[in-house]
C-alpha positions, 0 to 999 in steps of 0.5 A, a space after each residue: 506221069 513217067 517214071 524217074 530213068 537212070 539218067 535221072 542219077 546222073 554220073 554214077 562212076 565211084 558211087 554205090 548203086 542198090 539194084 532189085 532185079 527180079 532173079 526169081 528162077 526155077 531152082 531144083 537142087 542147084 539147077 536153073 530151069 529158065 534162066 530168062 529173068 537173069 538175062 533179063 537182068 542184065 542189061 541194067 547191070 551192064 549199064 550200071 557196071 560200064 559207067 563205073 558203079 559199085 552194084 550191089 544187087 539184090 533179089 528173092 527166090 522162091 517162098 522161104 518163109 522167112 528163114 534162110 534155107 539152102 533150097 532158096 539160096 541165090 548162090 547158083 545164080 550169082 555163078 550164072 550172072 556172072 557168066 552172062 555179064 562176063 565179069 566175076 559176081 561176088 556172092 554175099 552169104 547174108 543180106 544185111 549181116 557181116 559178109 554182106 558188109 564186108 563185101 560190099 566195103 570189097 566192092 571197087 568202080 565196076 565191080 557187082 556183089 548178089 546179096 543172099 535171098 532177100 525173102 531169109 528175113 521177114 522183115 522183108 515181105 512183113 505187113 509191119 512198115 516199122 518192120 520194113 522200113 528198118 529192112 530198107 534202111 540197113 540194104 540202103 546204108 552206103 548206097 549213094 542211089 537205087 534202081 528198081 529194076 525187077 518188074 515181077 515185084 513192082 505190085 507189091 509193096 515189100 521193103 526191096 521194092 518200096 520202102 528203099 525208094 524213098 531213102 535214096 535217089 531212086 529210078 527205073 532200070 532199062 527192064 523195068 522201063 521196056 516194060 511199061 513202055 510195052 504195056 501202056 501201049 496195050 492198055 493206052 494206045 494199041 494198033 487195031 485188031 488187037 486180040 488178047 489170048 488168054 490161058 492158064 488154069 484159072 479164070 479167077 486169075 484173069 478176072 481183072 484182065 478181063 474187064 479191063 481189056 474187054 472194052 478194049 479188044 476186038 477179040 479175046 481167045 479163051 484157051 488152057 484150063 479156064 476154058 472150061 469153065 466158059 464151055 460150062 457158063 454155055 451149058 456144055 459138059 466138061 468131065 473132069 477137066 478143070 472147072 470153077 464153080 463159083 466162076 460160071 455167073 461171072 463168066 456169063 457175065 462178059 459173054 453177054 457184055 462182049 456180045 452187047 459191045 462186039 467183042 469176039 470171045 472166041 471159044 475152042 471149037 475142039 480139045 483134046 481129051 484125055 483118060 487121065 493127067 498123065 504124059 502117056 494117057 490115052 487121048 483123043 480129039 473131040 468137039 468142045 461141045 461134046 467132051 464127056 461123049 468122047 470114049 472116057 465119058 464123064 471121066 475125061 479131062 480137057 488138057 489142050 486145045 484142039 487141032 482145028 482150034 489151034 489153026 484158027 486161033 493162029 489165023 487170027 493172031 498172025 492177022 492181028 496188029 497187037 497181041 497180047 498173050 497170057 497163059 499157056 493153051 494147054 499141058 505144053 510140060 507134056 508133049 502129047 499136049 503141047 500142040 495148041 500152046 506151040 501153035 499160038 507161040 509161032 503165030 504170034 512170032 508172025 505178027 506184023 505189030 506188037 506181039 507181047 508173051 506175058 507171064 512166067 508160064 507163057 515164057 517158060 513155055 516159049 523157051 520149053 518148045 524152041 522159041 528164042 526170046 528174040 523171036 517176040 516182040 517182047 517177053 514179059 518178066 512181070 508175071 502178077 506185075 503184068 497182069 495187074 498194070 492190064 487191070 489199071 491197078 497202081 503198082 506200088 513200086 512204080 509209084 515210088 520211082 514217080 509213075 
């Protein structure tokens, strides 16, 4: 069942409409780091704005704990969403407190105000639904309507996302929508050959991907740090690079149900290996079957995915219908080991189909190398939304805008 869309509000000018975007960006001493969740915000925000609402928006940043703390404090992106809508962004310096309110009470048709860091109260991400639910209906007091626009948090069930739903007419953002338009088409109708890539450090982040998508791929490619732990599953000596133990049996697992079912789990044939974690350490190419034979013996650390590896892995995504990627394919915040990731980031701007980057790593390491947004089909915001929508997990805010 589709979700409730903004048309569902009906004429919203002159009315209160409560906004959860997902603001949540990389912030070091008042500096964004990426900025593409914020942009991802706007277009809501421009639609709501253009018909005459009176948006308040509202988001976390970060993990503060509870308690408010000028590290996590949305201030410095209210100034640059304010910049990208090209109208002026009130800045609330509470949540549900006296200048929350008072801003609010302020707002005229077309205007927007950011609450503070939603996360300053507990009530917030609190196990306690009493403790929720009375968050939800102080964000929701003056509201006429809510829109959930933040797909990175629509798997959790946090009283921004959940409880208010409920108080309000509620619906799904134009972000939010996109999304689930793009990932049902990965997971309920994708166009053949359909290869996911997966990287990033762990395989136990990837487990449910796996066995979801598994039966539905034609070809899964392994790279970043959870490689290893696939060579390993194959009896092949990884150094030090990254490894779970605990993660062998089961990675034996889906090579033996991929090879039962003729699903290709593509391996990197060589990685590049280096004497230590270290942007200048020396480094050089070997097989991916003889890593601890390269001139740093056991002592040698896996940090990208090989030239040879790489060319392949862009043969075949390039040749592909549907792509979706997860995780980078290597250390790509080190130039030195950034190849691999580049390489899988410019084939999959060459698909002829859908080619989707999901995830925060993925995104922020498209935008770190060069790559526009516009280069892709789409850029996922979801991050742990994402992935588990490609599990076949209910994610709790979706089913309270009727999914």
């Amino acid at each position: 069942m589709p979700v409730r869309t903004l048309e569902s509000l009906g004429d919203l000018a002159g009315r209160t409409v409560l906004v959860r975007c997902d603001l949540n960006v990389p912030l070091k001493d008042g500096v964004i780091g990426d900025e593409g969740r914020i942009a991802a915000s706007v277009p809501t925000l421009r639609h709501l704005l253009d018909a005459g609402a009176k948006v308040v928006a509202m988001s976390h940043l970060g993990r503060p704990d509870g308690s408010p703390n000028p590290a996590f404090s949305l201030a410095p992106v209210a100034e640059r969403l304010g910049e990208l809508l090209g109208t002026p962004v009130a800045f609330a310096t509470d949540t549900v407190g006296e200048d929350a309110a008072a801003k609010r009470a302020a707002l005229t048709d077309g205007g927007i105000v950011l609450l503070e860091n939603l996360r300053f109260d507990a009530r917030e991400t609190s196990k306690d639904e009493a403790e929720r639910a009375a968050f939800a209906a102080q964000l929701v007091d003056g509201a006429d309507a809510f829109v959930s626009d933040g797909f990175g948090v629509v798997h959790r069930k946090q009283a921004s996302v959940y409880e208010v739903a409920s108080l309000v007419p509620s619906a799904a953002g134009l972000l939010v929508a996109g999304e689930l338009d793009v990932l049902s088409r990965l997971t309920e109708s994708p166009e053949h050959t359909y290869t996911v890539v997966l990287g990033g450090s762990k395989v136990s982040d990837k487990l449910g991907v796996i066995e979801h998508l598994l039966p539905r791929v034609d070809q899964l490619l392994v790279g970043g740090g959870m490689l290893f732990t696939f060579l390993a599953a194959q009896g092949h000596g990884v150094g030090k690079s990254l490894l779970e133990v605990d993660q062998l049996e089961t990675v034996r697992g889906y090579l033996h149900q991929a090879e039962a079912s003729g699903v290709e789990i593509v391996l990197p044939t060589d990685v590049v290996v280096a004497e230590a974690f270290d942007a200048d350490a020396a480094h050089e190419t070997v097989e991916a079957s003889a890593i601890e034979s390269s001139a740093f013996g056991a002592a040698g650390i896996g940090l990208d995915i090989g030239p040879t590896t790489a060319a392949d892995f862009a043969a075949r995504i390039a040749a592909s219908r549907t792509v979706f990627w997860n995780g980078p394919m290597g250390v790509f915040e080190m130039p030195a080991f950034a190849a691999g990731t580049k390489a899988v980031a410019q084939a999959l701007t060459e698909v002829d189909g859908l080619g989707v980057v999901g995830g925060g790593d993925s995104a922020a390491a498209v935008r770190r190398l060069g790559f526009a947004d516009s280069d892709f089909d789409h850029i996922s915001t979801g991050g742990g939304a994402s992935l588990e929508f490609l599990e076949g997990k209910r994610l709790p805010g979706l089913e309270a805008l009727g999914w």
